[in-house]
C-alpha positions in Angstrom: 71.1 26.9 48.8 73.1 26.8 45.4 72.6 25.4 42.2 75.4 24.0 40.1 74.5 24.3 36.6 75.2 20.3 36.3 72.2 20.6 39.4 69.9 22.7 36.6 70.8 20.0 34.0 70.2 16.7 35.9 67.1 18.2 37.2 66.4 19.4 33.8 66.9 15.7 31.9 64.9 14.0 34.9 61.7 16.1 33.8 62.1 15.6 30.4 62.9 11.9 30.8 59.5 11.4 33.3 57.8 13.7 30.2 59.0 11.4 27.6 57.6 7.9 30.2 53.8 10.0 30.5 54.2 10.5 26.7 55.2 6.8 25.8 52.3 5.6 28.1 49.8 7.4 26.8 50.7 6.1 23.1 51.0 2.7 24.6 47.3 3.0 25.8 45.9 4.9 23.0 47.4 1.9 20.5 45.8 -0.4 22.9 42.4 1.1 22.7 42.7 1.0 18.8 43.7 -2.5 19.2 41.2 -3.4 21.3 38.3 -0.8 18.9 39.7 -2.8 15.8 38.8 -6.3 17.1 35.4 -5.4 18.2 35.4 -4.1 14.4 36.4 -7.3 12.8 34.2 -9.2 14.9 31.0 -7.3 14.0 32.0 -7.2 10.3 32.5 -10.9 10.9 28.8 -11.2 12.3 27.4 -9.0 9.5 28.9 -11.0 6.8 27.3 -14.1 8.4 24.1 -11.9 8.5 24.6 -11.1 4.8 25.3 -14.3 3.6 22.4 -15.9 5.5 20.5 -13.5 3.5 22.0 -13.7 0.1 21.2 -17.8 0.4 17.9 -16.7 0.5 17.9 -14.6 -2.2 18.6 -17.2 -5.2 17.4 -20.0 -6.9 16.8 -23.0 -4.3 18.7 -26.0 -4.9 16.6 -29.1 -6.2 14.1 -26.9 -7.3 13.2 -26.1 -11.2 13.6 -22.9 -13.0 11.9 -22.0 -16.4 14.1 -21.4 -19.6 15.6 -18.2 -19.6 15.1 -15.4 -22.0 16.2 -12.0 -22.7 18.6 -10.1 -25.2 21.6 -10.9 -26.7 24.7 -7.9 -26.5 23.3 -7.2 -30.2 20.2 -6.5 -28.7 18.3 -9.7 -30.5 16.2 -12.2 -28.7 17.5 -14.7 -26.9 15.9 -17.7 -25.5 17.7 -20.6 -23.8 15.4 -23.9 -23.3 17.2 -26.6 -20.8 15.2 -29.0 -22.1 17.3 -28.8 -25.3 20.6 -29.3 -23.2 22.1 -32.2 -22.4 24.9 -31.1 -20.4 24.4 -28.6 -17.5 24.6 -24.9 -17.9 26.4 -22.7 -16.2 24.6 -19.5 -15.0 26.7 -16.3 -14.0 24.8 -13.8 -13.3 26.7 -10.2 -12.8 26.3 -6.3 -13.0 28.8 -3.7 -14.9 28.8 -1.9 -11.8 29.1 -4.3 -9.3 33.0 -4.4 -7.4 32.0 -8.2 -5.9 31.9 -9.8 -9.5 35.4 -8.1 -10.1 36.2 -10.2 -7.1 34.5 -13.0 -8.4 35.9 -13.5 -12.0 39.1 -15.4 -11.1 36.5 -18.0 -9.4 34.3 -18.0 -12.2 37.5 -18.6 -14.9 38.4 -21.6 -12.8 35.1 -23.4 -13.1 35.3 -22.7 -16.8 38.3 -23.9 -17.1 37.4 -26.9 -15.4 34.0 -27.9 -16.6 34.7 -27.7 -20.3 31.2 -30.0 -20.9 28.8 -27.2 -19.4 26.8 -24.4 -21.3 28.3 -21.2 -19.9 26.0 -18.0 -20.2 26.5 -14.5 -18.7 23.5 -13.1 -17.3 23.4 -8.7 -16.8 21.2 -8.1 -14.6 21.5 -4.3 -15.7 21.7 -4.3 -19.3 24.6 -2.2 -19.6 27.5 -4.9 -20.6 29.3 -5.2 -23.5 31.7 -7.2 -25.7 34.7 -4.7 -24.1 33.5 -6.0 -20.8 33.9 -9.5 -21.3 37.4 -9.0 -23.3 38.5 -6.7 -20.2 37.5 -9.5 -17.9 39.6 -12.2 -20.1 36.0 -13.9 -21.7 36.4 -13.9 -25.5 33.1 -15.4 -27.2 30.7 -15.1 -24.3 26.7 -16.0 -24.7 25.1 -13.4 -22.7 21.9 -12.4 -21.8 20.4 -9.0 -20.6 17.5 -10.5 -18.9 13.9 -9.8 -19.6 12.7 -8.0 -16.1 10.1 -11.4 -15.2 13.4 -13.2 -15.2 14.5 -12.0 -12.1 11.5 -12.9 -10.2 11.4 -16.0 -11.2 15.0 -16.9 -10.3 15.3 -14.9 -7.2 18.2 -13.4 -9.0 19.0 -10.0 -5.9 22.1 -10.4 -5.8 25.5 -10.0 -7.8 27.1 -11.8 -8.4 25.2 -15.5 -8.2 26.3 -18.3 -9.6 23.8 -21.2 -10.2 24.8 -24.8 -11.9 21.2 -25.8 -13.8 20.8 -29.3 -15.0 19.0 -31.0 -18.1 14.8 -29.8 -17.4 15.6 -26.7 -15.6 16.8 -28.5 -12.0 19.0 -26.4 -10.0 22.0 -28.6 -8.9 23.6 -25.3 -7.1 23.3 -22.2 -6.2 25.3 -19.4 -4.7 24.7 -15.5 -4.6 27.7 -13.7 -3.9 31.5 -13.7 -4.0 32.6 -17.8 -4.4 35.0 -19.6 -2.2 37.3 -22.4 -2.5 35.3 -24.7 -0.8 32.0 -23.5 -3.1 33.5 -23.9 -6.6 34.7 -27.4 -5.4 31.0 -28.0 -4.6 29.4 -26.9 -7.8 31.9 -28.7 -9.7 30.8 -31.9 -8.1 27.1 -31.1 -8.3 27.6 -30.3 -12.4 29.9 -33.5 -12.6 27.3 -36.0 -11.3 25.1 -34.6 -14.0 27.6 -35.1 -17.0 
């Protein structure tokens, strides 16, 4: 039996060709596994981040319940004291860390509601002390009240997680409450719940 050479090279593209199907299939299923690996992925962070947030909610000052006045240090390192009883409009408690990468995601959510409650007492609550005028300038806040809390603070507000962001009325009532990173639908509800007190 002979071979052509255009025999050699037929036979020769065929098995190159039928490589080049086995090596397309095998990316084909090896994208549909990470496919497939990447939605079982999302779901799970999906669940967690239910998990966590069911958590967080437990972790912070329960709405319709009353929290003492709040005291601390000022970025000057003087006292600091803040009575609700000698409010009368709500006040705005954001409570953050220096080294925490949520309240960098919270800040445009927390500009809005200042922006949109002008008649509310806004004060910056570091959890960690280690703020300072830079920080606030950085994060677009020019004149900012805030507190390094006194460490029985944090017990008595539940305050475990940064950020939080809690909406206190005249006498200390919490009107609303929510630790962690803010959504749409959340700043619309703690603008109502500070609105009905103005």
């Amino acid at each position: 039996m002979q071979f052509s050479a255009g025999n050699l090279h037929s036979r020769k593209f065929s098995s190159n060709a039928l490589g080049s199907v086995w090596l397309n299939a095998v990316l084909a299923l090896s994208l549909l596994a990470l496919l497939i690996n990447t939605f079982v992925l999302l779901h799970r962070i999906n669940v967690l981040n239910g998990d966590v947030a069911h958590l967080a909610l437990s972790k912070a000052p329960p709405v319709g319940g009353t929290v003492p006045w709040i005291s601390g240090h000022d970025l000057g390192g003087n006292p600091l004291r803040i009575n609700y009883l000698q409010q009368s409009d709500p006040t705005l408690l954001l409570v953050f860390s220096t080294h925490c990468n949520y309240c960098v995601d919270n800040w445009p959510y927390w500009h809005r509601l200042l922006s949109d409650l002008p008649r509310v007492h806004v004060v910056f609550a570091d959890i960690d002390g280690a703020s300072d005028l830079a920080y606030f300038q950085q994060n677009g806040v020019q004149s900012p009240t805030v507190i390094d809390l006194d460490p029985a603070m944090k017990p008595a507000y539940n305050l475990m997680v940064t950020p939080t962001t809690v909406a206190i009325g005249p006498h200390g009532a919490v009107l609303a409450s929510w630790p962690g990173i803010l959504t749409e639908g959340v700043v619309h509800q703690i603008e109502q719940a500070v609105r009905s007190k103005n």
